[in-house]
C-alpha positions as CSV (number, residue, x, y, z in Angstrom):
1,X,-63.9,284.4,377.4
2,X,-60.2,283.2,376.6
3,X,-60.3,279.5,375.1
4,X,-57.1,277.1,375.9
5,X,-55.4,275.8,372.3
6,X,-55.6,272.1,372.8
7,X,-54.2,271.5,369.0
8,X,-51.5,268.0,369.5
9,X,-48.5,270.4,369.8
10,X,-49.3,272.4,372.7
11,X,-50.3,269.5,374.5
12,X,-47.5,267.6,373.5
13,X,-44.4,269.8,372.8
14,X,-42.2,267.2,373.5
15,X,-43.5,265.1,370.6
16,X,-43.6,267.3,367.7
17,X,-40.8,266.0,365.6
18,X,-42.7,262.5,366.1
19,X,-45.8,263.6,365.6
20,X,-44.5,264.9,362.3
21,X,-43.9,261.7,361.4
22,X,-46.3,259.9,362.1
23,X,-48.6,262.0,360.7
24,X,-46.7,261.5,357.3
25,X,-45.9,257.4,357.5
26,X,-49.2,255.7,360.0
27,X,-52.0,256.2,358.8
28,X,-54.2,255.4,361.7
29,X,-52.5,258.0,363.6
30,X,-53.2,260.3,360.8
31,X,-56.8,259.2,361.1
32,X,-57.0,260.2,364.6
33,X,-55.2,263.2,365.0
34,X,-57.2,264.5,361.9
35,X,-60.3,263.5,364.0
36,X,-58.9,265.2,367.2
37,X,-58.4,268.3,365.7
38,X,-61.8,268.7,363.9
39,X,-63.3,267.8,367.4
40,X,-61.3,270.4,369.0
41,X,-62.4,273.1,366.8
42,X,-66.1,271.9,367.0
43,X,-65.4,272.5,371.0
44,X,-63.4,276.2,370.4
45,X,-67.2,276.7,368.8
46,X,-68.7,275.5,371.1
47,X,-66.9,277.3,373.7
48,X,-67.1,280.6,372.4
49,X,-70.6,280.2,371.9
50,X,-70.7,280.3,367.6
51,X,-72.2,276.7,367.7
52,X,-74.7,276.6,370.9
53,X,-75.5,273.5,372.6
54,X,-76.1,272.1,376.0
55,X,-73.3,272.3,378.6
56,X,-74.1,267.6,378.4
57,X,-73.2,267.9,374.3
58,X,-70.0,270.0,374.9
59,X,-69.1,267.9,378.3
60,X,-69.5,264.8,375.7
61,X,-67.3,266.2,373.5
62,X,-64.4,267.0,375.5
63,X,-64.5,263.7,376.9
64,X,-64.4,262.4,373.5
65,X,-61.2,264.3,372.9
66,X,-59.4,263.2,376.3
67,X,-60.2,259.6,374.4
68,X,-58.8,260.4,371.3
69,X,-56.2,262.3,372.9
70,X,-55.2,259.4,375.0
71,X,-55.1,257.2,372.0
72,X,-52.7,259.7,370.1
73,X,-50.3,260.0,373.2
74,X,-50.0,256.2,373.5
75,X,-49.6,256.4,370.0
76,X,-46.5,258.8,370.3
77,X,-44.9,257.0,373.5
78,X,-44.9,253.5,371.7
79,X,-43.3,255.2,368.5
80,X,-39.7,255.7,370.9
């Protein structure tokens, strides 16, 4: 089974030069997109089976990420 990259900059091409940035100068934004990305490996895990759990825990945790991911692009769009 193929799993989708959902790492910040192929969901957001658009935004990498800013999310450079703020990834060096807020540190809240830092704090998230670190947590964002340890989630989405945790998922990638989960999806390709190395970490089992129920279909609920995994279906949490990509619901999770949409939050976080949310956050981050709101984040991004008020940095203009």
């Amino acid at each position: 089974m193929s799993v989708e990259h959902h790492d910040l900059i192929h969901e957001f091409p658009e935004f990498k030069d800013r999310i450079h940035t703020l990834k060096t100068t807020d540190e809240e934004f830092r704090k998230l997109f670190d947590e964002y990305h340890e989630l989405t490996r945790s998922i990638e895990n989960m999806e390709n089976e190395v970490t089992p759990v129920s279909t609920q825990t995994e279906e949490q945790a990509k619901v999770r990420r949409l939050r976080l991911k949310d956050a981050l692009y709101c984040m991004l769009n008020a940095a203009e």
